[in-house]
Backbone bond lengths (Angstrom), bond angles and torsions (degrees), N, CA, C in turn:
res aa  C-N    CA-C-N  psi(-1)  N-CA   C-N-CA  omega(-1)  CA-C   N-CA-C  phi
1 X - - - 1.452 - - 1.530 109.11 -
2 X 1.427 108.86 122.84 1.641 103.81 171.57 1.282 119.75 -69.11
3 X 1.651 116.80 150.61 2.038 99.65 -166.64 1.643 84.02 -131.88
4 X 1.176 93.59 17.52 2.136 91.72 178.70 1.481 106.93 -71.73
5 X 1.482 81.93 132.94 1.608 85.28 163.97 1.221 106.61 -88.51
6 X 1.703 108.34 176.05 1.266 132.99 -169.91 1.769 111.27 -148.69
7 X 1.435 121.86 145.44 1.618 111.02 -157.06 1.688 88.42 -127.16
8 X 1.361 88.17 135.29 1.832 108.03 175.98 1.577 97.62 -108.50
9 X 1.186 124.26 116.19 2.101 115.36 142.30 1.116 125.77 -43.66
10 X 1.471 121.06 134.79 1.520 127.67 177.69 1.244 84.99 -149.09
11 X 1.449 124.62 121.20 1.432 134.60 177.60 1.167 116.59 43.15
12 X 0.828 111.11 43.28 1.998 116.68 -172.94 1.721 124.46 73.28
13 X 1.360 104.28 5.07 1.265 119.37 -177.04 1.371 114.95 -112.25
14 X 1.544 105.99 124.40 1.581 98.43 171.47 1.645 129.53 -79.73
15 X 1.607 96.71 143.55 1.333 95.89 167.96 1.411 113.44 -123.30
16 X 1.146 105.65 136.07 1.518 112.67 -176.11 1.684 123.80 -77.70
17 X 1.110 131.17 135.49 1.358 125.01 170.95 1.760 113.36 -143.36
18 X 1.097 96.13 149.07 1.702 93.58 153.19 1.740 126.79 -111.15
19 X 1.452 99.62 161.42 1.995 103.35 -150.90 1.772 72.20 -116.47
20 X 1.476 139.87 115.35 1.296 147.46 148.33 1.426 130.74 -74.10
21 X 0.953 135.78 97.10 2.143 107.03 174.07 1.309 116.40 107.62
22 X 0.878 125.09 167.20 1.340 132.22 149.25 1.451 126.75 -121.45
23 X 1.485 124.20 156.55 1.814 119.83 -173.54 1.397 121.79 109.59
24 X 1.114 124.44 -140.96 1.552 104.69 -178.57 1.548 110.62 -81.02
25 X 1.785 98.61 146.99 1.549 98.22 -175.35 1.557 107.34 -98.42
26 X 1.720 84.55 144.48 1.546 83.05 175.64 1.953 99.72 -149.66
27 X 1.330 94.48 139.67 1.609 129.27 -167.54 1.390 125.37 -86.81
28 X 1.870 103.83 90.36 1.087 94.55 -141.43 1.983 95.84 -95.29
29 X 1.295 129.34 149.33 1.453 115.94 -178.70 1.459 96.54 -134.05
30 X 1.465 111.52 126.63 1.368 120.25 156.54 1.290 128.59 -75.25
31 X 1.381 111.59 171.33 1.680 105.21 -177.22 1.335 114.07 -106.50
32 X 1.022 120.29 -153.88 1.742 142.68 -157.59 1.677 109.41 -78.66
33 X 1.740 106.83 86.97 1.768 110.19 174.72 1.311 92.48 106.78
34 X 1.859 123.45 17.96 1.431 110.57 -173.23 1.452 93.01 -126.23
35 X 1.068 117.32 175.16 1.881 141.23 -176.92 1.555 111.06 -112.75
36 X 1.384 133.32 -154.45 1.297 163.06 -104.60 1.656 79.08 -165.93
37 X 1.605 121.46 -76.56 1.145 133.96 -159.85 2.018 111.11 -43.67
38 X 1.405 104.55 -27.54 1.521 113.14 -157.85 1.598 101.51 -64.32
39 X 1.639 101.18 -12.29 1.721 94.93 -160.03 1.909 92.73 -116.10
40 X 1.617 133.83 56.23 1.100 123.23 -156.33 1.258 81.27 -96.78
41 X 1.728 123.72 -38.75 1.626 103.10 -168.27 1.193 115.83 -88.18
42 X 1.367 113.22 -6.22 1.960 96.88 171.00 1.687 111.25 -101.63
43 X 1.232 116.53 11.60 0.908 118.94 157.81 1.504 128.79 -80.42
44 X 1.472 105.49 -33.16 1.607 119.35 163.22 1.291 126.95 -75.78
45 X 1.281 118.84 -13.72 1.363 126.42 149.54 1.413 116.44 -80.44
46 X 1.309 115.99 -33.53 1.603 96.40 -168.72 1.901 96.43 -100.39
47 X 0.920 139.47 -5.41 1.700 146.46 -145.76 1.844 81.65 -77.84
48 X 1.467 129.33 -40.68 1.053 114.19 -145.03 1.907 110.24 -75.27
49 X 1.426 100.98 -5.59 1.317 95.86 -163.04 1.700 100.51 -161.31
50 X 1.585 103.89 28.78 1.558 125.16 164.53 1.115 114.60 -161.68
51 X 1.451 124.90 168.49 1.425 122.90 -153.37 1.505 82.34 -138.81
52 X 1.719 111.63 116.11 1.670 124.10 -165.22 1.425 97.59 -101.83
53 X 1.253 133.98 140.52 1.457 129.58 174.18 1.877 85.04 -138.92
54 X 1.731 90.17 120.68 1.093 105.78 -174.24 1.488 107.45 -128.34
55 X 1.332 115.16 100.75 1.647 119.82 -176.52 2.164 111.72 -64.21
56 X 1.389 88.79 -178.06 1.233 105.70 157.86 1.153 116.06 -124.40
57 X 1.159 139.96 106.93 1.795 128.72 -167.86 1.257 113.33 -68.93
58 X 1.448 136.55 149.68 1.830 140.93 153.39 1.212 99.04 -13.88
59 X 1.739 105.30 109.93 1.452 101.70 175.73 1.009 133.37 116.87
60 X 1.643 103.28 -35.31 1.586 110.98 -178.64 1.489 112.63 -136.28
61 X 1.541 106.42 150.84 1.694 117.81 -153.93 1.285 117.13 42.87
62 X 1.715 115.84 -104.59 1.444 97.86 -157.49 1.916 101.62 -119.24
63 X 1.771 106.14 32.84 1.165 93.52 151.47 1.316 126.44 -128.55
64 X 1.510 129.80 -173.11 1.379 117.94 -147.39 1.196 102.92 -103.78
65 X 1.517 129.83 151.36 1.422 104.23 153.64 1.291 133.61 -42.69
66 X 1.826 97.89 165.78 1.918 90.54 174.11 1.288 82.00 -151.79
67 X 1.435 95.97 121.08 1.736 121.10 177.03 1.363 129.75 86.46
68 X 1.482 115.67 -139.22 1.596 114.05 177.10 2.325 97.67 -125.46
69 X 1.080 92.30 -5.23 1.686 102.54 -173.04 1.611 93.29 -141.98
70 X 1.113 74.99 150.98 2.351 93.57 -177.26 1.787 86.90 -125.37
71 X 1.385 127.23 75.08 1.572 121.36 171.30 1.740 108.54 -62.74
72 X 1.133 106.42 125.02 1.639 102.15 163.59 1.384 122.29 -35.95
73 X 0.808 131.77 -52.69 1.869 162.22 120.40 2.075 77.35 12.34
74 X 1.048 110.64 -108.12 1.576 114.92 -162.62 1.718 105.90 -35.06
75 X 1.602 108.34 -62.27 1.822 123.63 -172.35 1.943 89.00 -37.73
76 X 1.197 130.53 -62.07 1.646 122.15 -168.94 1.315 102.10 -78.36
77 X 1.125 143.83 -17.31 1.753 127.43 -170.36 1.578 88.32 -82.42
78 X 1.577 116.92 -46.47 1.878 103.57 176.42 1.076 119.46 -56.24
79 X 1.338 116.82 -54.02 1.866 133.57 160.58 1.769 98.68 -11.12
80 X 1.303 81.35 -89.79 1.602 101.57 -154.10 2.226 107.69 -48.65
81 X 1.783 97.45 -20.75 1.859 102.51 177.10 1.192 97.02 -66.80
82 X 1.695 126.01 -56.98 1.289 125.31 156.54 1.447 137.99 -4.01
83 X 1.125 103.32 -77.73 1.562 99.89 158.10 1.355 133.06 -58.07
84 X 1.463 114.68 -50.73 1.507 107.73 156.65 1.543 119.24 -35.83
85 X 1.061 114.18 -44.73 1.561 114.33 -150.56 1.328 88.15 -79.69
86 X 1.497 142.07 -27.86 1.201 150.16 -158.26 1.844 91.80 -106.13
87 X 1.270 117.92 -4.54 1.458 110.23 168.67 1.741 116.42 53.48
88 X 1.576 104.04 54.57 1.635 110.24 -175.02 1.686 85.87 -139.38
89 X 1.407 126.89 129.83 1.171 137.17 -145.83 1.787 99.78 -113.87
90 X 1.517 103.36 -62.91 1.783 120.82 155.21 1.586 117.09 -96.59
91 X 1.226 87.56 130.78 1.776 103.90 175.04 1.491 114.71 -138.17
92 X 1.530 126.77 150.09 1.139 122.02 148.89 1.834 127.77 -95.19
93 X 1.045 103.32 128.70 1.842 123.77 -175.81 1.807 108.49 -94.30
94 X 1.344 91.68 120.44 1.312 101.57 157.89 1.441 110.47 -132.87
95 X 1.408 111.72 146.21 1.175 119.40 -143.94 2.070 90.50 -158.56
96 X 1.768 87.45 113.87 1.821 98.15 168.11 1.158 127.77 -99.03
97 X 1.477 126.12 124.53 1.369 119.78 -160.32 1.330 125.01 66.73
98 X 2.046 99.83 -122.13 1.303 107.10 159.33 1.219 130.68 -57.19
99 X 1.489 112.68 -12.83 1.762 110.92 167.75 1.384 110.60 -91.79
100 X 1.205 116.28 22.87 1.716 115.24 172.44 1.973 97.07 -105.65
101 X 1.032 106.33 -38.38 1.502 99.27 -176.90 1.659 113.84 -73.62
102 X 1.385 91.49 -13.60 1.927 90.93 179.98 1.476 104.81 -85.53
103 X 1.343 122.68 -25.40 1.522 131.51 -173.88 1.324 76.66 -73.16
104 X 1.289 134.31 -83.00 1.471 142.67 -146.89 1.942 98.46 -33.46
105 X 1.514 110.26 -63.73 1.807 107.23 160.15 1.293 117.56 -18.26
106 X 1.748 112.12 -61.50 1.133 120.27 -125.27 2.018 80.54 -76.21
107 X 1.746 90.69 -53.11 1.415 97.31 -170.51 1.878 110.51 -47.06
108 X 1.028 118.86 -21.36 1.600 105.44 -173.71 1.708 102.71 -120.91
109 X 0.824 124.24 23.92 2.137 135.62 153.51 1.554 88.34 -101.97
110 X 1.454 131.91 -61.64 1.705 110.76 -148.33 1.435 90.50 -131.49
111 X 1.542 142.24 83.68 1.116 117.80 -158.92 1.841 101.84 -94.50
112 X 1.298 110.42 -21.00 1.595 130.76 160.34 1.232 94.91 -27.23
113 X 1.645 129.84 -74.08 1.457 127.16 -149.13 1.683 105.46 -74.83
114 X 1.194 132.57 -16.59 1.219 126.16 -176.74 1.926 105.85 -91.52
115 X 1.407 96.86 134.22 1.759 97.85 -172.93 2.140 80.41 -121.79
116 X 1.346 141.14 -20.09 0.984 124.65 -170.35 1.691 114.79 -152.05
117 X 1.484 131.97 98.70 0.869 121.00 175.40 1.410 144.61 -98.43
118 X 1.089 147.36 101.64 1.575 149.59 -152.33 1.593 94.84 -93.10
119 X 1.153 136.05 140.66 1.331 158.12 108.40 1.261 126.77 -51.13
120 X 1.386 149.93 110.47 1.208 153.24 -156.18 1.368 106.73 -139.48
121 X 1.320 122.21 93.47 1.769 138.96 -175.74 1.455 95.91 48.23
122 X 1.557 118.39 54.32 1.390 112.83 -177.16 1.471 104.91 -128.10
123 X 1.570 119.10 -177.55 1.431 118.56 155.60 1.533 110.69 -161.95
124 X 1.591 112.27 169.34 1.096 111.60 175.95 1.527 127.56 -107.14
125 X 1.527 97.78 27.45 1.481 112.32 159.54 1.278 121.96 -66.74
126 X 1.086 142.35 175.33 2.007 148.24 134.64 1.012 98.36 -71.12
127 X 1.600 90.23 -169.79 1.649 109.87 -169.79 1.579 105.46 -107.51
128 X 1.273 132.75 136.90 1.334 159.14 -136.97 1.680 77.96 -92.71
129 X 1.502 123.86 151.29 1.578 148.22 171.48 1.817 78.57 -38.85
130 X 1.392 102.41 -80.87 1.368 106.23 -157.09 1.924 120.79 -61.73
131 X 0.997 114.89 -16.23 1.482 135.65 161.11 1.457 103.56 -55.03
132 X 1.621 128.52 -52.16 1.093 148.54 -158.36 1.447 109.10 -79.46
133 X 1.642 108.63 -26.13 1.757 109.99 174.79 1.286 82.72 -104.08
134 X 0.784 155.75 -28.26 1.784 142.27 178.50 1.933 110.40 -46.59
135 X 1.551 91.24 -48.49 1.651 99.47 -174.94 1.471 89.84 -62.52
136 X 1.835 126.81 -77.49 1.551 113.08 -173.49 1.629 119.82 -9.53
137 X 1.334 89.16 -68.36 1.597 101.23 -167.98 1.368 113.33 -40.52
138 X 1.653 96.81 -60.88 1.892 95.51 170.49 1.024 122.34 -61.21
139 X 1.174 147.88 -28.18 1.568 150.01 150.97 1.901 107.42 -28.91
140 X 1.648 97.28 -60.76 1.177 98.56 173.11 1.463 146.57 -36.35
141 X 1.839 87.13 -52.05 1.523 110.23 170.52 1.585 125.16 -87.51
142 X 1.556 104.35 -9.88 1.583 103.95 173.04 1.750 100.08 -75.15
143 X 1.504 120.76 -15.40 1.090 115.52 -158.24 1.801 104.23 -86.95
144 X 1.615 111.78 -31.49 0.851 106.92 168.41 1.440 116.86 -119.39
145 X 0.904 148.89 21.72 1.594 142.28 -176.35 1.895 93.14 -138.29
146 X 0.648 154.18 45.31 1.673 141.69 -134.66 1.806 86.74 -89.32
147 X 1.401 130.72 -78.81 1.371 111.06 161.09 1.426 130.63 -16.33
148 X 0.870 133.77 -38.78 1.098 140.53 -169.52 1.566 110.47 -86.12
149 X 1.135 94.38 -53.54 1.683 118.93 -177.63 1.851 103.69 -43.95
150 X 1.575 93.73 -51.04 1.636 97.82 -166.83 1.387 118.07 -65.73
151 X 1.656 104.23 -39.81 1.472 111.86 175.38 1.339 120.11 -44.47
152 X 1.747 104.82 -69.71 1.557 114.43 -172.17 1.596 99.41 -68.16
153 X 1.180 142.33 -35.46 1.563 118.05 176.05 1.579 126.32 -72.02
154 X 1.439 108.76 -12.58 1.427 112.43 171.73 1.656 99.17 -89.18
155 X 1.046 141.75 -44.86 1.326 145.49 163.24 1.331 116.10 -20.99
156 X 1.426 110.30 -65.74 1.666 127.27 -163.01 1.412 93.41 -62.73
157 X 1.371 128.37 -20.18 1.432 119.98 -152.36 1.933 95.54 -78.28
158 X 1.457 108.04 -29.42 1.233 96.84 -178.55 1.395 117.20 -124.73
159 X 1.157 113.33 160.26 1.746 123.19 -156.11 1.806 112.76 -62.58
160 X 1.152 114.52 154.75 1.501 109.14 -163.24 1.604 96.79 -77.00
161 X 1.319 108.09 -27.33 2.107 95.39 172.84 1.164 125.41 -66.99
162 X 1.670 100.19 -1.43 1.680 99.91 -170.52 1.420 106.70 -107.33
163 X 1.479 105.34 -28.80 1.521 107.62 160.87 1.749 120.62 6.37
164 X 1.341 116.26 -76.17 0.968 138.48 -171.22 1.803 123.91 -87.75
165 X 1.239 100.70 -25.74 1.368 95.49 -176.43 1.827 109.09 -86.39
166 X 1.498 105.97 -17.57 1.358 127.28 -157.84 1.480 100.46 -120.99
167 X 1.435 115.89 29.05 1.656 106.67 -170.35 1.414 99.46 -81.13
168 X 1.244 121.88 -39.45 1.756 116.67 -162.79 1.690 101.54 -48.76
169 X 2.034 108.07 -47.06 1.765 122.05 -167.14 1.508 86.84 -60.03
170 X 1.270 136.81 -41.93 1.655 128.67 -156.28 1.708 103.21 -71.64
171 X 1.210 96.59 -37.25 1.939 109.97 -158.45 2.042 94.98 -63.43
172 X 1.864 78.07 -35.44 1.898 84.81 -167.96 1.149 105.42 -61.84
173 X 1.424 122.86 -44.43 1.219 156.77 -151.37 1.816 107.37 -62.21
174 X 1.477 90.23 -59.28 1.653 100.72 -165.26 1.455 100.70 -78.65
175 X 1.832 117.66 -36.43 1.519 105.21 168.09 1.512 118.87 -59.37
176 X 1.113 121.89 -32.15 1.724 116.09 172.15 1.385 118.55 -39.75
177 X 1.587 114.28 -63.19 1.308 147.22 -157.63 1.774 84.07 -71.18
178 X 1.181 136.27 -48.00 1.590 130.36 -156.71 1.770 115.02 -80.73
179 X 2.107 97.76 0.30 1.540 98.79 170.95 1.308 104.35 -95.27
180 X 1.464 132.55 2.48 1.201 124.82 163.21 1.885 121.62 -71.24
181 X 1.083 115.52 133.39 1.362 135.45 -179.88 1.403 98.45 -55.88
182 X 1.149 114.92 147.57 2.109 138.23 166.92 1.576 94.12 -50.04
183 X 1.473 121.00 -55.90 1.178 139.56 -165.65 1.500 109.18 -72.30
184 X 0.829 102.24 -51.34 1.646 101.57 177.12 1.831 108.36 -64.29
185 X 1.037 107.33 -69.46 1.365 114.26 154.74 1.845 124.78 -3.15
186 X 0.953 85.46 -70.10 1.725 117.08 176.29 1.671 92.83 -39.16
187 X 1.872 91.60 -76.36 1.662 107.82 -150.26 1.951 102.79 -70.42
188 X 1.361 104.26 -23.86 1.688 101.24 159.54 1.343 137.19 -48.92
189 X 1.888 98.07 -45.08 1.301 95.71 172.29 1.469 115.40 -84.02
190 X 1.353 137.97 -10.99 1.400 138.90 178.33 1.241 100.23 -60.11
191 X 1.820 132.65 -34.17 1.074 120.69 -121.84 1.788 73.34 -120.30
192 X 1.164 122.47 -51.14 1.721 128.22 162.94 1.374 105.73 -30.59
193 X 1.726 119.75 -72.17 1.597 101.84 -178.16 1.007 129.84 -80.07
194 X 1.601 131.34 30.03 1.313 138.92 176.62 1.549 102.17 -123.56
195 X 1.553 131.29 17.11 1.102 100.40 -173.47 1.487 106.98 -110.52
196 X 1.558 118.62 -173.37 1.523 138.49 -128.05 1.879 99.63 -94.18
197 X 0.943 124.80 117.43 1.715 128.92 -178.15 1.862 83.45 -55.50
198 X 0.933 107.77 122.00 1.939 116.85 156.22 1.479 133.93 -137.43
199 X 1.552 92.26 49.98 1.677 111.74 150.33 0.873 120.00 -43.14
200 X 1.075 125.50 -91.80 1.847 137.31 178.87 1.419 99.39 -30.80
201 X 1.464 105.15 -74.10 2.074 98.13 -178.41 2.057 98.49 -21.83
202 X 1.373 79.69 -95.43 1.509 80.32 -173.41 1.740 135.36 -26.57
203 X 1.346 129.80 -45.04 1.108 145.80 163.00 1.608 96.75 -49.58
204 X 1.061 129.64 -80.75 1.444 120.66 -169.53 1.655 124.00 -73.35
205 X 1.298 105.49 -2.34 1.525 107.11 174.99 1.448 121.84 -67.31
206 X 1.333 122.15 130.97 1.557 138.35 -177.84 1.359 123.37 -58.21
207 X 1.364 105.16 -26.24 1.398 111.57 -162.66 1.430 108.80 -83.96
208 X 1.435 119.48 164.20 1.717 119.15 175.33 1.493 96.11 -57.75
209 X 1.859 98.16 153.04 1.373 103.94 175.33 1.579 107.46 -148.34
210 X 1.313 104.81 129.15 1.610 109.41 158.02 1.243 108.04 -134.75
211 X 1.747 89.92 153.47 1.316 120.72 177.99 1.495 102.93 -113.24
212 X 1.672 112.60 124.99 1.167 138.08 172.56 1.607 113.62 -97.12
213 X 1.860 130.85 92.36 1.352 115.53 -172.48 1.233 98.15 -116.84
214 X 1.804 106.97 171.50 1.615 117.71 172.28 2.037 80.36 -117.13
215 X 1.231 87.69 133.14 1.750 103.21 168.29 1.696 118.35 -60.51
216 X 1.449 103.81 -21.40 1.626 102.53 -168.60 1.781 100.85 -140.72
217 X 1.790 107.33 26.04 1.089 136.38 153.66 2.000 107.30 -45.96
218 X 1.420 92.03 102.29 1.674 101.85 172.93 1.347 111.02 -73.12
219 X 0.945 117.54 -63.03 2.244 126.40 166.89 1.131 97.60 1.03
220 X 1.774 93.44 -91.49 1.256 124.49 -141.99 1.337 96.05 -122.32
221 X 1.873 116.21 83.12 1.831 120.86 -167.30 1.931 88.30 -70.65
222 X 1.562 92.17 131.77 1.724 119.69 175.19 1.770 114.50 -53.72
223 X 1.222 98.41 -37.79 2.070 94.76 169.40 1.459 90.49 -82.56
224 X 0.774 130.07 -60.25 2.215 103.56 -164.63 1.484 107.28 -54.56
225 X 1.479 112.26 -33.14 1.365 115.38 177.38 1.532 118.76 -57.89
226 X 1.562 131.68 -46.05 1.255 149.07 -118.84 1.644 76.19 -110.59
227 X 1.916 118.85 -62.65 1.369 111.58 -162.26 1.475 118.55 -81.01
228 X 1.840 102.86 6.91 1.463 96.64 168.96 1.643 130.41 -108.04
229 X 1.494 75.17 -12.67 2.012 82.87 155.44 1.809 124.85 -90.33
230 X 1.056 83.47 15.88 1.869 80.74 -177.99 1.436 110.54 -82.67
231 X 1.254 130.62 151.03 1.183 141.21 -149.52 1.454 123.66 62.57
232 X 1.381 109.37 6.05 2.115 116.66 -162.37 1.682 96.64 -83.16
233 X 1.465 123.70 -30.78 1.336 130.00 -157.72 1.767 121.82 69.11
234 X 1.895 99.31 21.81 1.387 110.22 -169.77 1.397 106.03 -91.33
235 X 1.392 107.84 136.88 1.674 106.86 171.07 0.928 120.72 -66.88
236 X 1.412 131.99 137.42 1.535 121.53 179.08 1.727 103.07 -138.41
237 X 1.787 93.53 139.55 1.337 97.26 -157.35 1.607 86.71 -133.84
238 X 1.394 107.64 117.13 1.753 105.92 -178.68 1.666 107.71 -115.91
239 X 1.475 94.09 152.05 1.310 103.75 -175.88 1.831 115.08 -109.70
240 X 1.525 132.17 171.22 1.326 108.07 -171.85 1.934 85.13 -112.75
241 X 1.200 99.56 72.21 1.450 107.33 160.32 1.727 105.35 -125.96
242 X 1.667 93.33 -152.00 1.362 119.11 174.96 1.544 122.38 -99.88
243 X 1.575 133.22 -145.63 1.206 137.28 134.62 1.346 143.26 -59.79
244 X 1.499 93.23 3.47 1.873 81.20 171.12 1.763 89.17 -120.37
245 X 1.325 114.91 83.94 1.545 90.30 167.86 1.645 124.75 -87.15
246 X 1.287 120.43 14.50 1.430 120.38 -173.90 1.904 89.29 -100.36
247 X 1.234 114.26 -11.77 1.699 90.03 179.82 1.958 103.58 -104.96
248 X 1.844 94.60 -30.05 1.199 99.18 164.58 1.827 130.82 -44.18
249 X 1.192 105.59 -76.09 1.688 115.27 -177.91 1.604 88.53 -128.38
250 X 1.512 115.10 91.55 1.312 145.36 170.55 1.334 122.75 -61.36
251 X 1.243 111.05 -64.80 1.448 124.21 144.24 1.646 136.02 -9.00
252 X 1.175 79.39 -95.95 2.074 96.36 160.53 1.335 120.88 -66.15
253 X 1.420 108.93 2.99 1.802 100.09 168.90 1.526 87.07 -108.86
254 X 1.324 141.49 -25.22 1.163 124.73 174.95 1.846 128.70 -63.23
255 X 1.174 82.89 -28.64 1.830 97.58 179.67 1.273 113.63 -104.53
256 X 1.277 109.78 8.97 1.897 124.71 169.87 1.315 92.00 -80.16
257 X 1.722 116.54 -64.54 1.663 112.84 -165.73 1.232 117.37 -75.46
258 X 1.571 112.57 -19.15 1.728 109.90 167.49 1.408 99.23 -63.28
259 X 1.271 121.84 -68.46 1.853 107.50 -175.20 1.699 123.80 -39.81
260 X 1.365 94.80 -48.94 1.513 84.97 -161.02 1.615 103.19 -89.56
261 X 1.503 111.18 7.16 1.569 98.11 164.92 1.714 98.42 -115.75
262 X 0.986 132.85 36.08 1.281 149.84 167.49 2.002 107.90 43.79
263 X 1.238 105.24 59.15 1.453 101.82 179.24 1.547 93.19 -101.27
264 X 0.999 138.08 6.00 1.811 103.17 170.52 1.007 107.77 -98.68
């Protein structure tokens, strides 16, 4: 498998991605302190008989920031040049976390180009009043503890029983998240607690849809999740983890997206 990256322009700034496979394309977006790298095993399941283009967003791994705010709004308008520039018209997007709210963009700027959308411990809510002083705060503390900052927020992401069984995925995990810049950091979360409620998008969107949840998912809590996709016609398949369920039960998220994107 080739793991080279390859660099697209977006305002004069590079963004890095890798082009996987060949066959149907599908768009893969990580979330918040994550890379390209987060998606190596569903990429090795799906590489054999799809062609994965898995960026690095403004900010994270090996591209640079761009600006003083990273708006979801901007992360899909590069996305979506991306694909143009790569000349693929329909794609399917899966998108973890923070890469569920950039799909959520992507899906209501180009909703034509999306034929399949996955949610992965994500939603198409905002962030709650109190979610919204949560980001401050971390702003606060990336400003002064920034070591510190990275550890305990990549930490929280997964459950304290897993702590241990999942330390090697965390160790990988938190070194990923520590090539991101203070600055980038910063302008992520500005751009996280400012972004767009997209219920409705979602509810009325055409395209296939799954929902990927952790039941005791802190992020993205599974009842706000569950009563805001109702009416979407999206499958939703929950797990009794947290937010990382692709490192959590690896497995069964791999043969979730083979089914519901019909590769076997």
């Amino acid at each position: 498998m080739n793991n080279t990256l390859q660099t697209f322009q977006y305002k004069q700034t590079p963004l890095h991605y890798q082009d996987i496979g060949k066959g149907k394309p599908i768009l893969l977006i990580h979330g918040f302190l994550e890379n390209h790298s987060m998606w190596e095993n569903i990429i090795k399941q799906l590489a054999p008989t799809c062609r994965c283009i898995s960026p690095d967003l403004f900010g994270h791994g090996n591209s640079p920031a761009l600006g003083y705010i990273h708006e979801m709004k901007t992360y899909a308008e590069a996305l979506s040049q991306l694909m143009q520039h790569l000349q693929i018209k329909e794609f399917t997007v899966i998108g973890h976390s923070m890469g569920g709210y950039v799909a959520m963009e992507l899906l209501q700027l180009y909703p034509n180009m999306i034929t399949d959308l996955i949610l992965l411990n994500s939603t198409p809510l905002d962030d709650s009043p109190e979610k919204k002083e949560n980001r401050e705060r971390a702003i606060r503390a990336i400003q002064k503890f920034p070591d510190a900052f990275v550890q305990m927020a990549v930490r929280n992401l997964f459950l304290v029983e897993d702590q241990l069984r999942l330390q090697k995925e965390i160790k990988h995990t938190v070194n990923e998240a520590q090539k991101c810049s203070h600055q980038a950091i910063v302008a992520t979360l500005k751009g996280l607690k400012e972004r767009t409620n997209h219920q409705e998008t979602f509810v009325k969107a055409k395209c296939n849809k799954l929902v990927i949840a952790g039941k005791r998912d802190q992020i993205a809590p599974f009842e706000k999740l569950k009563e805001a996709i109702q009416g979407s016609k999206a499958k939703l398949l929950s797990f009794k983890g947290g937010h990382m369920s692709h490192l959590e039960f690896p497995e069964e998220v791999n043969l979730a997206l083979s089914n519901f994107l019909k590769l076997n």
